[in-house]
C-alpha positions as CSV (number, residue, x, y, z in Angstrom):
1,X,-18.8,-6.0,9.4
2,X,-19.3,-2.9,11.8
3,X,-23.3,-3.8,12.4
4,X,-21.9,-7.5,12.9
5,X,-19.1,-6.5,15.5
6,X,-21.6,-3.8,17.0
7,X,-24.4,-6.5,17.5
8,X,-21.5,-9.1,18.8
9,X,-20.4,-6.5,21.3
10,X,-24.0,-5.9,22.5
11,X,-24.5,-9.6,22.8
12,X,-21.2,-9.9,24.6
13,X,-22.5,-7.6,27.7
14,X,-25.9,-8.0,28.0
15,X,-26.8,-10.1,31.0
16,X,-29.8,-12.0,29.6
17,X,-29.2,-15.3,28.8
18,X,-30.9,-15.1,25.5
19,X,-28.6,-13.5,24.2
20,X,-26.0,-16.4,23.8
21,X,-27.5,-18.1,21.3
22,X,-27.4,-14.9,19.6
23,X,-23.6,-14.5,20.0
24,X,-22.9,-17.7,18.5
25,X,-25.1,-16.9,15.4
26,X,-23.4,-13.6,15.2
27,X,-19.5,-14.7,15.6
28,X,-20.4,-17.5,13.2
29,X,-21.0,-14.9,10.6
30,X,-17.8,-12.6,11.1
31,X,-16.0,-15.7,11.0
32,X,-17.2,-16.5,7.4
33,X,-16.7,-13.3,6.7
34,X,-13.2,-13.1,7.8
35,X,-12.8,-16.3,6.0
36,X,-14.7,-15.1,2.8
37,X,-11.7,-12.0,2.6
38,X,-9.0,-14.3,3.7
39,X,-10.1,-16.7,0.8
40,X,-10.3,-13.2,-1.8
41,X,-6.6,-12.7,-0.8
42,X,-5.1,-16.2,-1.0
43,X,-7.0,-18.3,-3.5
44,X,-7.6,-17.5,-7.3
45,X,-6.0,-17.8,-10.4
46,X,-2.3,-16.5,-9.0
47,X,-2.8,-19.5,-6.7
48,X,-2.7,-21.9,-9.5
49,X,0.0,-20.6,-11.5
50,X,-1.1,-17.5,-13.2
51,X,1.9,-14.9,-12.8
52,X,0.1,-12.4,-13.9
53,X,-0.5,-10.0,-11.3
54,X,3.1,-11.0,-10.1
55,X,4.7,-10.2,-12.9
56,X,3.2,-6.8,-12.8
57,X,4.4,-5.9,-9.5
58,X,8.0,-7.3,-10.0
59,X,7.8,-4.4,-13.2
60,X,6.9,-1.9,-10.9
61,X,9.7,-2.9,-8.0
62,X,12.4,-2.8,-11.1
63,X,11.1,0.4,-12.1
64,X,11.7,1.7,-8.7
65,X,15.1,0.0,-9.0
66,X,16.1,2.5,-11.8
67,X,16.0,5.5,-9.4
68,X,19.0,7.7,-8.9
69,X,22.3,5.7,-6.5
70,X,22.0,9.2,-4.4
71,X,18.3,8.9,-3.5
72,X,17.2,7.8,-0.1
73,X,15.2,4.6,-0.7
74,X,12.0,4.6,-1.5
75,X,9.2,3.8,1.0
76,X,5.7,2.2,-0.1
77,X,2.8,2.1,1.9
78,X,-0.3,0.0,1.3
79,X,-4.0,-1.1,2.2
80,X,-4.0,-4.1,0.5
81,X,-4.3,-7.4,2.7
82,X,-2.2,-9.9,-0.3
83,X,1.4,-11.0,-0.7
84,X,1.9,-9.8,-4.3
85,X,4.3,-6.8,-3.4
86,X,6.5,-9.3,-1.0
87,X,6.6,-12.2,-3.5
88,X,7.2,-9.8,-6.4
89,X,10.2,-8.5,-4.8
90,X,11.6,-11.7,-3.3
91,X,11.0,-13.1,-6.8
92,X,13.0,-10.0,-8.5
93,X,15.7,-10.3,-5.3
94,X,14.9,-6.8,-4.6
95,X,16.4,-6.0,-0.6
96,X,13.4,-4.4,1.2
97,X,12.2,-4.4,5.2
98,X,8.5,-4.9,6.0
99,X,9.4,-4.3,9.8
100,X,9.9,-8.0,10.5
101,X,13.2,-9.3,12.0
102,X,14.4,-12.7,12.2
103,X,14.7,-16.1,10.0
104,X,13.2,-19.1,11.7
105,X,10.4,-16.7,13.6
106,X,10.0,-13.7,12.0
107,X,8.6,-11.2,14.3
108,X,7.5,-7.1,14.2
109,X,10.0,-5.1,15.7
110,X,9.5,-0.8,14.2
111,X,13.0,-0.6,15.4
112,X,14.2,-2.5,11.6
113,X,12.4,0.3,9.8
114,X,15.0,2.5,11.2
115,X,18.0,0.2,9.4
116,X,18.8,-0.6,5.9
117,X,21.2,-2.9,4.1
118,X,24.5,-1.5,3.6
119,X,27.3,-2.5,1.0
120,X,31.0,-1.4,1.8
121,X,32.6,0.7,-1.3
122,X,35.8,1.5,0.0
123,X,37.7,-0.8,2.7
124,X,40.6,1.7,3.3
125,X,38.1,4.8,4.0
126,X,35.6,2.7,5.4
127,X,33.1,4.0,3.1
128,X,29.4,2.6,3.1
129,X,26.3,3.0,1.3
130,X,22.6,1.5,0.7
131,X,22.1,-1.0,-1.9
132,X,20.7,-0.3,-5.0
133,X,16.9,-1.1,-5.3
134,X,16.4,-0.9,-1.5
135,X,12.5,-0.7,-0.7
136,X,11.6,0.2,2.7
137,X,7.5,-1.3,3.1
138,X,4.9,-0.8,5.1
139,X,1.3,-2.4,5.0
140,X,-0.9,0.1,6.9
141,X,-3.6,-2.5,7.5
142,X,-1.8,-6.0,7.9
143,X,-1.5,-9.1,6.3
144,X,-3.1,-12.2,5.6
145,X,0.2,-14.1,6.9
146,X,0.2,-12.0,10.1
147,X,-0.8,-14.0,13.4
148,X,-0.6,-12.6,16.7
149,X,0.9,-14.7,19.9
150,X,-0.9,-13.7,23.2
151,X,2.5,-13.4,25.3
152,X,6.5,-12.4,24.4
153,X,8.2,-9.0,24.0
154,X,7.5,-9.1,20.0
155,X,4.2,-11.0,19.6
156,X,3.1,-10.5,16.2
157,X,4.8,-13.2,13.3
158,X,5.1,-13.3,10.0
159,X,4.2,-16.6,8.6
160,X,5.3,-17.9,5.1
161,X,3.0,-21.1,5.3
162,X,0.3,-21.1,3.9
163,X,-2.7,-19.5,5.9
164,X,-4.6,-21.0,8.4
165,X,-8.3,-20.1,8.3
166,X,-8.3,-21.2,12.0
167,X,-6.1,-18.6,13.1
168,X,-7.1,-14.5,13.5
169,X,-5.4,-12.4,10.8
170,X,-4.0,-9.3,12.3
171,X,-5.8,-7.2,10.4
172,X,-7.9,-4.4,10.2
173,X,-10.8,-5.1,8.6
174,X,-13.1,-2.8,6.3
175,X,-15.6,-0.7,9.2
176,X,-16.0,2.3,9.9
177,X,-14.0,2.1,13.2
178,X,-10.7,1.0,11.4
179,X,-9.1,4.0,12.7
180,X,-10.1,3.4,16.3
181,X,-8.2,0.1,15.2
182,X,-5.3,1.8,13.5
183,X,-4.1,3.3,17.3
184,X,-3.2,0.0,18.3
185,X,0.3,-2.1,17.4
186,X,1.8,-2.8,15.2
187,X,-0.6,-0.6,12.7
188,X,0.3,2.6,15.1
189,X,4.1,1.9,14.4
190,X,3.3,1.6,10.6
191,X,1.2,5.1,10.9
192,X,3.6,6.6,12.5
193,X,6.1,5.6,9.7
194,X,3.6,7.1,6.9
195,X,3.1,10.7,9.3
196,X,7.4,10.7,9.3
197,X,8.1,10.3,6.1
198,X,5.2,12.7,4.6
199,X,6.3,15.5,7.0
200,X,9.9,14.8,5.5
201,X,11.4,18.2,3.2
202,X,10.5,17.7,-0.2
203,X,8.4,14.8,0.1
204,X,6.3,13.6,-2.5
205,X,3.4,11.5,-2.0
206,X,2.2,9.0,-5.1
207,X,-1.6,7.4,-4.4
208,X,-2.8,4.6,-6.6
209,X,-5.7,2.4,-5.8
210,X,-7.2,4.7,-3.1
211,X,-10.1,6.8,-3.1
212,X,-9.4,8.7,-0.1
213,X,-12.1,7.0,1.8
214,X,-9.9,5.9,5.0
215,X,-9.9,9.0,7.5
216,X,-7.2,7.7,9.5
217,X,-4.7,8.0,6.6
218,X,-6.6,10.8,4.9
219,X,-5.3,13.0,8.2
220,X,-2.0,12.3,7.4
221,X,-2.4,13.3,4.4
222,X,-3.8,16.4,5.1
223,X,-0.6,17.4,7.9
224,X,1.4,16.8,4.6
225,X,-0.5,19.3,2.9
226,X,0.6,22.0,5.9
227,X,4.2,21.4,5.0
228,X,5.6,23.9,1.5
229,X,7.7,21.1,0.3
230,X,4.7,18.5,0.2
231,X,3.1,16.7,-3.3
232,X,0.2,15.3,-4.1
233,X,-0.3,13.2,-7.5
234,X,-3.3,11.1,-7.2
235,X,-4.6,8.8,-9.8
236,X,-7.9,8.6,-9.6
237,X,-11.1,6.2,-10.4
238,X,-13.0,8.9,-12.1
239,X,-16.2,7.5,-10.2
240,X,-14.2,9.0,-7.3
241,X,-13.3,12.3,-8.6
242,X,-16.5,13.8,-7.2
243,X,-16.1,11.9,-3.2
244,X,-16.1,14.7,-0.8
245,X,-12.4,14.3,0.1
246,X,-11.5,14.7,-3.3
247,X,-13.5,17.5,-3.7
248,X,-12.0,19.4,-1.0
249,X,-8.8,18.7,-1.9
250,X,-9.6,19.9,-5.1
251,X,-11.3,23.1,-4.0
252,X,-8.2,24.4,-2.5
253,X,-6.9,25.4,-5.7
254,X,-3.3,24.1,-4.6
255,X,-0.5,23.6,-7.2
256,X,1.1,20.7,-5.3
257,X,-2.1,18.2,-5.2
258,X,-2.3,16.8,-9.0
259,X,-5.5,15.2,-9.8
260,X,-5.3,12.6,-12.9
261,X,-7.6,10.3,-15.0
262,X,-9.0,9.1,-18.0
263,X,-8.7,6.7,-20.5
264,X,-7.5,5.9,-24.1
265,X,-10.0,6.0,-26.3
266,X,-8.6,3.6,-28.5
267,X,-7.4,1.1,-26.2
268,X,-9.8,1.6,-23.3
269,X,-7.1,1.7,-21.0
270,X,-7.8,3.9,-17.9
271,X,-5.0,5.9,-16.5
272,X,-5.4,5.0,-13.1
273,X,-5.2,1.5,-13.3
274,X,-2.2,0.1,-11.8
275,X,-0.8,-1.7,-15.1
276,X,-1.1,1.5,-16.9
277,X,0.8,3.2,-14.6
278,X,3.1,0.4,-14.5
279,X,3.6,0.1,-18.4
280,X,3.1,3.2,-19.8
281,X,4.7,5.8,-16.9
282,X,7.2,4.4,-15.1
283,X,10.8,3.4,-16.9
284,X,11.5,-0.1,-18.0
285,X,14.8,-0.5,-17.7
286,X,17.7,0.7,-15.6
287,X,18.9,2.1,-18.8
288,X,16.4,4.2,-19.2
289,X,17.2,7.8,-17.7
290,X,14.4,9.9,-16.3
291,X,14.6,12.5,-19.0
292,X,13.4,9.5,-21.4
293,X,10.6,8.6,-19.0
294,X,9.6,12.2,-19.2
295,X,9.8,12.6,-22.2
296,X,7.6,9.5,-23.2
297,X,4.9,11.0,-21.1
298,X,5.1,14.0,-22.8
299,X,5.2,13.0,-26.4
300,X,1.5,10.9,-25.3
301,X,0.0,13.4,-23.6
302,X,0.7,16.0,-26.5
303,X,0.0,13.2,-29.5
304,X,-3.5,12.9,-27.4
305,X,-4.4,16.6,-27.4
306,X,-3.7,17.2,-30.6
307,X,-5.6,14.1,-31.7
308,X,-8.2,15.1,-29.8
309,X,-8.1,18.8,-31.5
310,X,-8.6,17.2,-35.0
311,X,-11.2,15.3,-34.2
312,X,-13.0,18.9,-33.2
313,X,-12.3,20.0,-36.1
């Protein structure tokens, strides 16, 4: 994509004439590209009524539903171009704002990231608080369903139709100058979302599915890193584990950044994919207390080492 864009640029400002036939060639490709990832995100066997994939995210959301009444809700941040997180929370009827506001024409506006959804608990004191399950969510580099008007105070619209491959995406696509593309809005309101809450006290910072290959989010990361009350936990694709991020990180030696992967040698289940995580880590049930969850993770890691010492043996 970035030799496609640079070559459609070039074509775009040269003054030979040449050229144009060129241009068309060249914008004919990006569009099948564009089309090719828009395809990869909408179509497949989700689209045909495989719940799946959806049914793993809704486990995940509920997981996060089990967390503590005192907590400030939770805030998730992704890459990812798809609709599973929203449709596995609207399925679950899980409250959560994306930074769109509005019912007929949902539109971005940052300022809703700044709100939540409030229950009353006592009339008489006028007592409030958020409620339960509330996800605040942020997807760093747009949406398949995002379309962007060229005119109005709040032009970029969430669309729940289904997508129309005539239309740009506002996205940011895979090259290396997404982070030039990451200044501009609405992804610079949605950075600027993931640099406040990482700088927040006591902030802890969960990373699945990312190899630390993205240097605009990668210097966030790293500001977090200046702060005492920052953490890392990273699950890793151990084919990453040597990148030279991760080896950096890594070289610092630092207690707060944890590193983990691996598999089960029975099952073949790797520990950074996103069902094990889902399934094996994080609590099931709203019954289920932390303590337990711990505990779980605990009694495999232990039955694992000590499997693993009598095989030595």
């Amino acid at each position: 994509m970035e030799v496609l864009m640079t070559a459609q640029q070039f074509c775009k400002t040269s003054a030979k004439g040449e050229f144009q036939e060129a241009l068309e060639t060249v914008e004919g490709v990006i569009a099948g590209v564009k089309n090719f990832i828009l395809q990869k995100c909408t179509e497949g066997r989700f689209a045909h009524g495989d719940e799946t994939i959806v049914t793993l995210y809704r486990r995940f959301y509920q997981s996060l539903a089990t967390r503590s009444r005192g907590l400030a809700p939770p805030w998730v941040f992704t890459t990812n171009y798809d609709l599973f997180n929203e449709r596995a929370m609207d399925r679950s009827g899980i409250p959560y704002s994306n930074g769109f506001a509005g019912t007929v024409e949902r539109r971005f506006n940052p300022s809703t990231y700044r709100r939540a959804l409030a229950e009353q608990l006592d009339i008489s004191s006028k007592r409030w608080a958020v409620v339960d399950g509330y996800v605040h969510f942020c997807k760093l580099h747009g949406s398949v369903n995002w379309t962007e008007e060229k005119t109005g105070l709040f032009p970029i619209r969430e669309s729940a139709d289904k997508p129309d491959p005539s239309k740009d995406r506002v996205m940011i696509y895979p090259t290396p100058s997404k982070q030039t593309a990451s200044f501009g809005s609405p992804y610079s309101d949605m950075f600027r979302e993931f640099q406040r809450q990482i700088v927040q006290d006591q902030s802890v910072l969960f990373v699945m599915g990312f190899s630390f290959g993205d240097e605009h989010i990668n210097n966030i990361i790293f500001q977090g890193l200046t702060l005492p009350g920052f953490r890392l936990i990273a699950f890793l694709n151990p084919d990453d584990v040597n990148n030279p991020v991760t080896k950096e990180l890594a070289a610092l030696g630092d207690p707060r950044i944890s590193f983990i992967w691996g598999s089960d040698e029975k099952t073949g289940k790797k520990a950074h994919y996103f069902n094990s995580i889902v399934q094996d880590l994080m609590p099931s049930s709203a019954d289920q207390k932390e303590e337990q969850a711990i505990e779980k993770v605990f009694k495999k890691l232990l039955s694992k080492q000590q499997a693993g010492e009598n095989g030595e043996r």
